[in-house]
N, C-alpha and C positions, 0 to 999 in steps of 0.2 A: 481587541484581543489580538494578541500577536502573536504566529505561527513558526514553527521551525518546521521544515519538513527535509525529506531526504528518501533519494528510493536506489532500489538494486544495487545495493554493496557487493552482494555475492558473497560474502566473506568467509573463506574458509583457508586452508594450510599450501594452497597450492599458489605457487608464483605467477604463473599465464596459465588462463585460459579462453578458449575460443578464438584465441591469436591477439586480441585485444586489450583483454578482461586482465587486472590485476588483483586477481580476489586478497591475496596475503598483505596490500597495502591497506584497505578497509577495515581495516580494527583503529587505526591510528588517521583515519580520514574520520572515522565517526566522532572519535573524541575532539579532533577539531571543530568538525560541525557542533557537536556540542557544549562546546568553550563559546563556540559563534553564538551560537543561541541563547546561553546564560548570559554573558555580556552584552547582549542586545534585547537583553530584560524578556525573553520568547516564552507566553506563559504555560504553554502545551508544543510539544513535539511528538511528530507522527514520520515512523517509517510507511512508505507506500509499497513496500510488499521485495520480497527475495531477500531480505536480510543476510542471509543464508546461502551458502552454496556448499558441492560434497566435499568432503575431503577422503581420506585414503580410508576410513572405518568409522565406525560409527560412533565411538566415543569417541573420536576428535573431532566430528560432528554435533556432538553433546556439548563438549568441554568448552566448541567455539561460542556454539550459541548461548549456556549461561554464563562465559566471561563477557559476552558483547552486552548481554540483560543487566548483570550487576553496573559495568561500567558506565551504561547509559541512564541508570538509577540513580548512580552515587550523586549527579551532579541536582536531583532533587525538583528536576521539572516532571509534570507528570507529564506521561507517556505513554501512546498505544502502537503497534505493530500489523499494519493491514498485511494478511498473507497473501505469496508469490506464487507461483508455480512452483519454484526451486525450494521455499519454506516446505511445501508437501511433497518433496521429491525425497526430504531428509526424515521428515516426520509427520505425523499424521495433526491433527489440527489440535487436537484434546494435550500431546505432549507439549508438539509447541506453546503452545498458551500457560502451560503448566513450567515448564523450563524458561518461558519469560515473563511471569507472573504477571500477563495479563491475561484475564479469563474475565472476558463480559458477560462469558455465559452461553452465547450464540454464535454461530458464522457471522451473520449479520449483527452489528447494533449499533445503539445512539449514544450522545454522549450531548445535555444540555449541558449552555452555559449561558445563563441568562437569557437574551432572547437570541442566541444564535443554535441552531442544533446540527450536528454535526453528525454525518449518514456512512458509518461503512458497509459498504457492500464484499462478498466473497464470491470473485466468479469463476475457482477454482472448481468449475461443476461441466462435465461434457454436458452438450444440447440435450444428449437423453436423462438428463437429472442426477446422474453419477458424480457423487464426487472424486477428485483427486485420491490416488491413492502410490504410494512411491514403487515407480515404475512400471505402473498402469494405467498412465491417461497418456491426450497426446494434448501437447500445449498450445497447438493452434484451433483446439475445440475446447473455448472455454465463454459459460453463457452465464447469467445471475439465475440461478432457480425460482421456480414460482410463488415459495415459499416468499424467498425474501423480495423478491416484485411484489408482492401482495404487503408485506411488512413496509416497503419506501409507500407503497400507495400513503398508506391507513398514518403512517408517520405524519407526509405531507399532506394529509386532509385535516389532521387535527389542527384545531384554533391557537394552542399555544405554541404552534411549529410556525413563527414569524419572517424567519430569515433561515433557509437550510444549505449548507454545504456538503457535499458528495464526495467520497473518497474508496478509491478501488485501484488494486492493483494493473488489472489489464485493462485497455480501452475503451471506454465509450467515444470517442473520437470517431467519425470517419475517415478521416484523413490520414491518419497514418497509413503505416505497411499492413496490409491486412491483412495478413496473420498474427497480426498482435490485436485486433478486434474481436470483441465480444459479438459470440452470435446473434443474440437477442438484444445489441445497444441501440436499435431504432427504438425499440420497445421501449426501455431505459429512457431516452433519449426526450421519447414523449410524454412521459407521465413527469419529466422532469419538466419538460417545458410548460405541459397544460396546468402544475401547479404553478407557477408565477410565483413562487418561494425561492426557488434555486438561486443562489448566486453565484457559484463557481462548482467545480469538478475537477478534483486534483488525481491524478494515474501516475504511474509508473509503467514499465515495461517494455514499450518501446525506447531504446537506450537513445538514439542521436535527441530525445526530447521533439516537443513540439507545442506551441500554443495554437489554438484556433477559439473562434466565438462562434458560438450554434446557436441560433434562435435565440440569441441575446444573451447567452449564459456562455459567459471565458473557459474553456476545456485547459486546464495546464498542466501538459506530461511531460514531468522532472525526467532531467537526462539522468542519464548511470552515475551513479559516483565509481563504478568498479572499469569505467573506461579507462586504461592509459593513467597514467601518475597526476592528472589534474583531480583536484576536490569538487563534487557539485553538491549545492544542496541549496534550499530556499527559505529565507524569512520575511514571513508578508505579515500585513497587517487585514483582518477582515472585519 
């Protein structure tokens, strides 16, 4: 099964920002990645969370985010969207889903594909169980809820969950900058390892990127694509 992936476009109406970020280049970095991906025959494609960044009002916040959903539609791979920080900075979870017509239904869910199953997690949750809400969380307190710990459990215990993949916008890594660390990813960490299922763990968030191997399982957190005028984005085969 061959993957496309791509995280923090940031994409919105403004030229710079954070001094780095190129958000108004990311509508035309995404279609390239996904030219990349169609011609590299990529059977699913997964943004890893921040799609989205503000722009000057809310309907140019709307307008960006269903122009980026139709255009990364039209090219007829199917496609899910793991949400950011900055996706709930613009909107609440129920519109987003709803303005980019994925709706799994839950913060959390699965997606089989034969024998591989594929795990999003949403750790847009402060440590006291609150979720994100636009302009009232703080981005460096961001934990998986026990809810969905409970749901990776019950996943990875069942028999026809053979080979499972993991995808989350912030950190399970310890390695990174830690403020990009999920509170609870030791917890994370080890009910991934004590199933013996896991085979990778794909993140966003921390932009300079980073690979590491935990207890035998590859952590790969894709760099920004809203860095600087370069493209980033990944096609793997799992």
């Amino acid at each position: 099964m061959k993957l496309g992936l791509f995280s923090d476009p940031h994409t919105s109406t403004k030229d710079t920002a954070c001094g780095t970020r190129r958000p108004s280049l990311s509508f035309e970095k995404i279609r390239e990645a996904m030219e990349a991906f169609r011609d590299a025959g990529a059977d699913y494609v997964i943004c890893l969370g921040d799609l989205v960044d503000e722009c000057d009002t809310m309907e140019e916040n709307t307008a960006v985010l269903t122009g980026l959903a139709a255009m990364i539609r039209s090219y007829g791979i199917p496609c899910d969207f793991v949400t950011g920080n900055h996706d709930y900075q613009n909107f609440p979870l129920s519109e987003f889903r709803r303005l980019t017509g994925d709706d799994p239904g839950s913060a959390a869910f699965v997606r089989r594909c034969g024998t591989k199953t594929l795990i999003f997690l949403d750790a847009n949750y402060a440590d006291t169980g609150e979720v994100y809400r636009r302009d009232a969380f703080d981005w460096t307190n961001a934990s998986v809820p026990p809810e969905q710990r409970d749901l990776l459990q019950d996943i990875l215990a069942m028999p026809e969950t053979e080979e499972a993949y993991v995808f989350v916008h912030q950190n399970l890594d310890p390695t990174v900058e830690s403020h990009h660390i999920i509170r609870n990813a030791e917890e994370i960490r080890t009910i991934l390892r004590d199933s013996g299922k896991v085979k990778a763990v794909f993140q966003g968030h921390y932009h300079p990127g980073k690979e590491s191997v935990i207890d035998g399982i590859p952590y790969h957190t894709l760099p920004a694509m809203c860095e600087g005028e370069e493209n980033r984005y990944m096609i793997t085969e799992i």
